[in-house]
Structures are given as structure tokens and as C-alpha cells.
C-alpha atoms as one frame of an Amber mdcrd trajectory, in Angstrom:
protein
 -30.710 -28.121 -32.477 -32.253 -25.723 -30.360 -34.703 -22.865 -31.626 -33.680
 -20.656 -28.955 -30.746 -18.871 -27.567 -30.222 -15.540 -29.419 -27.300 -13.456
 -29.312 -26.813 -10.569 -26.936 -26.271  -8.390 -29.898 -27.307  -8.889 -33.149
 -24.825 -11.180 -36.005 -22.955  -9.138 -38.543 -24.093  -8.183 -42.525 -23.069
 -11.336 -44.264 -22.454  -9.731 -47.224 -19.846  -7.091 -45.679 -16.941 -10.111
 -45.545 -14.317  -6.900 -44.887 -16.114  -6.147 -42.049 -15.983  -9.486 -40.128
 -12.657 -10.776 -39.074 -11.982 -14.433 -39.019 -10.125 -16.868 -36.878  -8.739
 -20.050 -37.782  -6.920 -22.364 -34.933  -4.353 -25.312 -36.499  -2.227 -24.723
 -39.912  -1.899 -27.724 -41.089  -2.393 -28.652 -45.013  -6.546 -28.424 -44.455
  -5.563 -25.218 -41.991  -3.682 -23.177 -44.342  -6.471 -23.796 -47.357  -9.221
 -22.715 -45.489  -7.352 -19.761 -44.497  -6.446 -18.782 -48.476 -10.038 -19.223
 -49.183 -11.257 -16.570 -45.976  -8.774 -13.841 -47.671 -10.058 -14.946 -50.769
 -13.596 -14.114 -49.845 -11.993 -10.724 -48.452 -11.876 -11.474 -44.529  -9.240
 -10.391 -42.107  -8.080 -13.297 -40.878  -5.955 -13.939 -37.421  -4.640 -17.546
 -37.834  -3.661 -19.713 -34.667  -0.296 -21.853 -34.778  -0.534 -24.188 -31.476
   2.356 -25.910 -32.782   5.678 -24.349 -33.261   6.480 -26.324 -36.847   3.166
 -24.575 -38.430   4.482 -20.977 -37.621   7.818 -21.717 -39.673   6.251 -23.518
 -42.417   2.296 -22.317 -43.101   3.533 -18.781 -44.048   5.787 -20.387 -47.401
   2.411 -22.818 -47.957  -0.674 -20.074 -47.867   2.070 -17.739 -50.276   2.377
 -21.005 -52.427  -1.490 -21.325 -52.205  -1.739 -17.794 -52.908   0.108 -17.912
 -55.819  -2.082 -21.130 -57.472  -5.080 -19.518 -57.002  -3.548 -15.868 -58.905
  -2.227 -18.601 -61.713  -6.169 -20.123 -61.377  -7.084 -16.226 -61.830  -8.907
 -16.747 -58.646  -7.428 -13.144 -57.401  -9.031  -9.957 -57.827  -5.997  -8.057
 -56.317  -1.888  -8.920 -55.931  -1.197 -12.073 -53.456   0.816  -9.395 -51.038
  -2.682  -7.907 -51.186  -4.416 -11.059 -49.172  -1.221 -11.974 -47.251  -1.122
  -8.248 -45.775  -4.410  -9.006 -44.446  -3.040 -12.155 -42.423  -1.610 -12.849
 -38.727  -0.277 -15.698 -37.689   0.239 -16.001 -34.541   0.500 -18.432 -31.445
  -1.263 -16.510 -29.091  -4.605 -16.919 -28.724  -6.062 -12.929 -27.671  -5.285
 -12.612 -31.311  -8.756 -14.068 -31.979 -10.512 -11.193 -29.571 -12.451  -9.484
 -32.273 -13.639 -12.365 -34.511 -16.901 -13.339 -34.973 -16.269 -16.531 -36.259
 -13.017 -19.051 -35.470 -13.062 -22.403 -36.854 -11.052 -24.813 -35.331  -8.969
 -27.275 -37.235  -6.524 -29.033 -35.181  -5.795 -33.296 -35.205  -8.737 -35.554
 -34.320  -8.082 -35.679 -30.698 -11.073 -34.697 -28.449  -8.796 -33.762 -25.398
  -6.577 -31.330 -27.528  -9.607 -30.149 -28.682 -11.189 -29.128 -25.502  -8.385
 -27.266 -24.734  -8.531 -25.452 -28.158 -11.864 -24.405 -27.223 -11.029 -23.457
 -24.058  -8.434 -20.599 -25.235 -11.010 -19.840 -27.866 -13.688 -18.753 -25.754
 -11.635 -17.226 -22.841 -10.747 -14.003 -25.357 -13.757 -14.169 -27.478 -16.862
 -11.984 -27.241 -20.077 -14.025 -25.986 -21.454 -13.653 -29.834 -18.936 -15.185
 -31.741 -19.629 -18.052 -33.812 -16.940 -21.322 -33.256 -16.549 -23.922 -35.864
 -14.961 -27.523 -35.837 -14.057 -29.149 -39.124 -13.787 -32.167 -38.036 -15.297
 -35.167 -39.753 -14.417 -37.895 -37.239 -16.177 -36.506 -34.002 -20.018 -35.381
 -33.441 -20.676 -32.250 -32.699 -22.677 -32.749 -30.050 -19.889 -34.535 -28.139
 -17.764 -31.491 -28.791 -20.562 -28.880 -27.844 -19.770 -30.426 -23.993 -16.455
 -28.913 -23.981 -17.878 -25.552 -24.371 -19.279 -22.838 -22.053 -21.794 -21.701
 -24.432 -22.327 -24.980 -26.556 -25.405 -22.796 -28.225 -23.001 -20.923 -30.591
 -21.180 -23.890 -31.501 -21.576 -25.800 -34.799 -19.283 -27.917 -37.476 -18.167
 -26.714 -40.634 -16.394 -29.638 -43.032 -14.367 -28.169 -46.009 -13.183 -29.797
 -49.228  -9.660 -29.961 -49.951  -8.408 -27.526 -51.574 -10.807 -25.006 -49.752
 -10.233 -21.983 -52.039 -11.217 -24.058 -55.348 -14.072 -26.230 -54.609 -17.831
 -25.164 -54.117 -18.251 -28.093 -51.181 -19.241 -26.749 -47.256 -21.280 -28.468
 -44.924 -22.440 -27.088 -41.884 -23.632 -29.105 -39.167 -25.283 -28.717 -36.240
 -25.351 -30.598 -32.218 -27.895 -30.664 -30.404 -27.718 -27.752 -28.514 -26.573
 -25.810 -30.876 -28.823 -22.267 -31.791 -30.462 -21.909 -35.469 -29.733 -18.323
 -35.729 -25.819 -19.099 -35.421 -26.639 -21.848 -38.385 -28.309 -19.345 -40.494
 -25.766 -16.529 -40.379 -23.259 -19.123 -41.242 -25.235 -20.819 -43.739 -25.637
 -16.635 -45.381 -22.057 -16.424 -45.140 -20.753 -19.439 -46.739 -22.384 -17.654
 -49.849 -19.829 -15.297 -49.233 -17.456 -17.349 -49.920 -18.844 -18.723 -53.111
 -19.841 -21.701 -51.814 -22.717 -23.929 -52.058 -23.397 -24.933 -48.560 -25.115
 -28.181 -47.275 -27.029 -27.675 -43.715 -26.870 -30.872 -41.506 -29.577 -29.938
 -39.255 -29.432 -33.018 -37.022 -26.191 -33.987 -35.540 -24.608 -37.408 -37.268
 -22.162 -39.910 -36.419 -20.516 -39.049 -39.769 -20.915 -35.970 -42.047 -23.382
 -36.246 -45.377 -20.561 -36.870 -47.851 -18.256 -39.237 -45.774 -21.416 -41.687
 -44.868 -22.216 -41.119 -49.177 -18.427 -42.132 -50.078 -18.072 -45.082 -47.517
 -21.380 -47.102 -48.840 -19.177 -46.610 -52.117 -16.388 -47.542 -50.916 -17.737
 -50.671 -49.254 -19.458 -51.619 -52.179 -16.567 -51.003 -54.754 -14.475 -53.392
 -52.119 -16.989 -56.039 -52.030 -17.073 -56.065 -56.109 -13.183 -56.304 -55.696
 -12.987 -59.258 -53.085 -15.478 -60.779 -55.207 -13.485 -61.110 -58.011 -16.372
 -59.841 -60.187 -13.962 -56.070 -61.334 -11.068 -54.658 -60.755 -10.282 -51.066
 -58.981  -9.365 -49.923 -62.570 -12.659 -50.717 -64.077 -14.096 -49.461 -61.090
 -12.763 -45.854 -61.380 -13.590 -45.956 -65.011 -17.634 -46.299 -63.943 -17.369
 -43.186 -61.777 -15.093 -40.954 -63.698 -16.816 -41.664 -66.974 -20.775 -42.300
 -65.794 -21.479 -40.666 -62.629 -18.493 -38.072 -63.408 -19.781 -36.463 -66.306
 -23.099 -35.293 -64.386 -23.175 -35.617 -60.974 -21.391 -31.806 -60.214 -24.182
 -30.313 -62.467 -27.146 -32.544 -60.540 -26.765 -34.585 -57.666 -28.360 -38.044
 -57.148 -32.042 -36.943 -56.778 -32.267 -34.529 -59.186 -30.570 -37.414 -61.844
 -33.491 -39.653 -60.745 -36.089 -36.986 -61.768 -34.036 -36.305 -65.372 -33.842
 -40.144 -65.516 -37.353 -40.310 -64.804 -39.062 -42.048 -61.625 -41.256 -45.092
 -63.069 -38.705 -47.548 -63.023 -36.750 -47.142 -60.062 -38.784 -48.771 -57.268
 -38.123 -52.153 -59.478 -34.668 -51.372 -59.730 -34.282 -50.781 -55.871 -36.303
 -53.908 -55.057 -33.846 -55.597 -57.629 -30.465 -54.130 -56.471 -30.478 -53.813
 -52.774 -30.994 -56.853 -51.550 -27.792 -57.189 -53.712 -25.385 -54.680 -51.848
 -23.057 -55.548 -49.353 -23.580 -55.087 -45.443 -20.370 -56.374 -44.298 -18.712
 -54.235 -41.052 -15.523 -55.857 -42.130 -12.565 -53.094 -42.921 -11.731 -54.441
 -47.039  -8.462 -56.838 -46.941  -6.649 -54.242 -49.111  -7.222 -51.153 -46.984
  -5.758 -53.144 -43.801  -2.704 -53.957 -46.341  -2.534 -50.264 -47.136  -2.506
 -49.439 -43.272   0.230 -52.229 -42.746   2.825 -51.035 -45.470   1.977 -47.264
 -44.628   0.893 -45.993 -47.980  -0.142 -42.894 -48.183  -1.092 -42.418 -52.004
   0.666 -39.676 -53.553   2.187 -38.124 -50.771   4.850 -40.879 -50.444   4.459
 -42.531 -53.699   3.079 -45.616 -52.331  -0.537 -46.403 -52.425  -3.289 -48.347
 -54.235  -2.154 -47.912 -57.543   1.795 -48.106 -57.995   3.288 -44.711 -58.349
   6.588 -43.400 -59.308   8.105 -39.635 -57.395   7.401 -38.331 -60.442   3.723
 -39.495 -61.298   2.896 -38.597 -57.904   3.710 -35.123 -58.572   1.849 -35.249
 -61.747  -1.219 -36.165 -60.388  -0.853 -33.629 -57.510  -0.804 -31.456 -60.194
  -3.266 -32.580 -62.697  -5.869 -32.388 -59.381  -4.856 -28.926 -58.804  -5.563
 -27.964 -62.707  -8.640 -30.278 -62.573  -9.692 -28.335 -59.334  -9.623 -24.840
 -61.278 -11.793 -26.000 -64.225 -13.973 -27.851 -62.106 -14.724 -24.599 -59.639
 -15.635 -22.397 -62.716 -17.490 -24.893 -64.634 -20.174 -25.376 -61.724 -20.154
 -21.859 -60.880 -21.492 -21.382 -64.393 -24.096 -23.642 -63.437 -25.444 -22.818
 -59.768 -29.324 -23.875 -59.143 -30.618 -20.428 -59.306 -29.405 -19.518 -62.789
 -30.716 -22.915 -64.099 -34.096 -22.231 -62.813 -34.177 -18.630 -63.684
């Protein structure tokens, strides 16, 4: 990350989110949720279709979206209200006046490049681009561009508009001041933002829920649980305080004089293995996809499916308020 770099004119008043228009490139399910939560947070926002199927169908899904998060009472006007304030397009000059476009196409680096390439050949030299990608570094992206310096990641949680989640991450070249006007906006848009100053191979929470994941599998192949018990420990231990206080902070509650015998005790313990987990290659072999066809870890019927889908989108809402009533400034003030 470089400490140098400035713009040629100075970044826009975070806190003036009707003032900045926003770009977003790919409309895909992740696409068209970030987009709901931009209008949400009272952007303009010009979004980018480079495939003919997300013109026809992104329109019907942000309106759906739109209407969840007025049922959520997320809205503080009607839903025509935020869709006026939308353009979806497939051409590219659209993006001329933003001062921030976040790309969020497939996790190809080629199409990518491309992306970028449009991107910057309408764009002023002081707007801000974004990746969310959580499968390629930054820094290998930041090559693609002409002026890597303004160019950063930014991972979302599905659904955008209802979680509190952002990380922003930075390559190596890319400029802190671009970083901190992001990192001031993000507040904009009622998040809680993570910073990633130093580029990674993986983002902070996908390196966090793989060492589960390999661990959980290990238990599994073991024979010493089952996945049921295993969600039970999460949801019912680690679920009922970790969105109020992280893993550190639960260590300091907890209290510190025991835990350099319990890590002396329990990581020699842990697994190491590089293997991919027998059941995940299984998955990949019988193409499961969970809920979205019904067919996944746990057995699922059409209509389960669609009752999960929507107990996570009801879960979602009451989640979102109930750590907004908690955010680390209020608890310390």
C-alpha cells in the first residue's frame, strides 16, 4: 500500500451520499444486492449489464429486493423512490461521472481486465474502482489497470442491503487516501467496515471460515461428530455472542489467564491437512448446490429449500437491527 499518490482534485464529502453517484459493473445475484444497498444509502447509481440475460432479469430482482427491504422497514421513502434513481445500462460512458464503480463480474481475471479497461476509459482520473472479488488478490488485479493507485477490493456479505459486513482491501500499490475515503463512506452505508491493509491471498473472513471448515471436516472424517452436532456448537455457543463481540474481545470478557494453556493444549490438536474433505468432492461430483437446487449437504425438499431461503431473509432483518443497536461506539460511550 503506498502512502503516496493523491488525487488531482480533492475526494467528495462522505457524508453527502446524494451527491456522489455510484457505478456498479455485473448484475448478477451479489450485483443486484449491492446495488439495493447503494440506493439504500441514497446514491445515484448507474449499473453495468455486460451480459444481455442481466438487463432482462436484474430490473424484476433489485424491485423484488426493493420490496424485502420496505417489508424489513429498511425504506425511508416508496421503492419507485430508489428505483427512479437507477440506470441500467450496457454501455459503459454511463459510468462517466462516478466516483466510485465496483466491479462484480465472474472470477475470471481476463474478463476482468477488460471490465477495467471500459471502466477507466470514461472515468475521471479521481474515481475510486472496486473489485469484490474474494478469489483473486488485488494486487494481481491492480496490473490490469492504468492507474493501479486508485484501485482497491471491497467484499460484501450476501444480502448486501441487510448485513453490517464490508471489507476493504488494499494491493500493493494501491493509495491510502483512496482507502480512507472508502473506509468514511462505508459508514454511509451503515456498515461496519474491516480495512485489510496488506494485500492477502484470501480475504479476513474466508481464511476465518476455511480453518473452520477444515476443522469441522476433520472432526467429521474422524468419526468423533456429526455435521448436525456440529452446527448445533456454532449456532448455539459461538452464535449467541460472536455478532455483539468478535473473537478477541470474547477472550478479554472470558478473561486471558488461562488461554496460553489452552492454546498449548489444543493446537497441536487441529488439523493441517491440504486435502479438499471427501464430502465436499462428493458435493462437487453430484452438483449440489444447497438450497438453490434442493440438493446439498443436508437433504432438502423444493419446499424446505424455500423455507430456509426465507427464514435467512427474516433472520437477516433481525440480525441487521439487533447489532445496529449495539455498534462499538455506543457500548463504550
Amino acid at each position: 500500500m503506498q502512502e503516496t499518490n493523491y488525487p488531482d482534485q480533492p475526494l467528495s464529502d462522505t457524508s453527502r451520499t446524494d451527491q456522489i453517484e455510484v457505478g456498479v459493473v455485473g448484475l448478477g445475484l451479489m450485483g443486484s444486492s449491492i446495488v439495493v444497498s447503494l440506493l439504500l444509502a441514497g446514491h445515484t447509481v448507474k449499473a453495468i449489464a455486460p451480459l444481455p440475460i442481466d438487463s432482462e432479469t436484474a430490473p424484476n430482482r433489485i424491485r423484488d429486493q426493493l420490496a424485502l427491504c420496505q417489508a424489513f422497514d429498511l425504506l425511508n421513502a416508496s421503492t419507485e423512490h430508489y428505483f427512479s434513481k437507477l440506470t441500467i445500462s450496457q454501455d459503459y460512458r454511463e459510468l462517466r461521472d462516478c466516483q466510485f464503480v465496483l466491479e462484480c463480474v465472474i472470477e475470471d481475471a481476463d474478463i476482468k481486465k477488460q471490465v477495467y479497461q471500459s471502466i477507466e476509459s470514461v472515468v475521471n482520473a479521481n474515481t475510486v474502482i472496486a473489485t469484490n472479488t474474494s478469489a483473486i488478490p488485488i494486487s494481481t488485479l491492480q496490473q490490469f489497470l492504468t492507474n493501479p493507485e486508485r484501485f482497491l477490493g471491497v467484499h460484501w456479505a450476501e444480502p448486501a442491503y441487510a448485513t453490517r459486513f464490508l471489507e476493504i482491501i488494499c494491493g500493493e500499490e494501491t493509495a491510502t487516501v483512496y482507502a480512507e475515503w472508502l473506509y468514511s463512506l462505508a459508514h454511509q452505508w451503515k456498515k461496519e467496515p474491516t480495512w485489510l491493509k496488506k494485500d492477502s491471498r484470501e480475504i479476513i473472513t474466508n481464511r476465518l471460515m476455511y480453518a473452520v471448515y477444515r476443522e469441522t471436516s476433520a472432526l467429521i472424517e474422524n468419526g468423533e461428530t456429526s455435521m448436525e452436532n456440529i452446527d448445533k456448537a456454532l449456532r448455539y455457543d459461538a452464535g449467541s455472542w460472536i455478532t455483539l463481540m468478535g473473537i478477541f474481545r470474547r477472550m478479554d470478557f472470558m478473561g486471558l489467564e488461562n488461554q496460553l494453556e489452552t492454546f498449548n493444549t489444543i493446537f497441536p490438536t487441529l488439523s493441517n491437512t491440504e486435502k479438499v474433505p471427501e464430502i465436499m468432492q462428493k458435493m462437487v461430483d453430484i452438483q449440489a448446490r444447497g438450497t438453490h437446487n434442493a440438493k446439498g449437504l443436508y437433504p432438502y425438499t423444493e419446499e424446505e429449500s424455500i423455507k430456509w431461503d426465507k427464514a435467512f431473509a427474516q433472520f437477516n432483518r433481525d440480525i441487521y437491527r439487533l447489532a445496529e443497536e449495539y455498534p462499538l461506539d455506543k457500548i463504550e460511550n
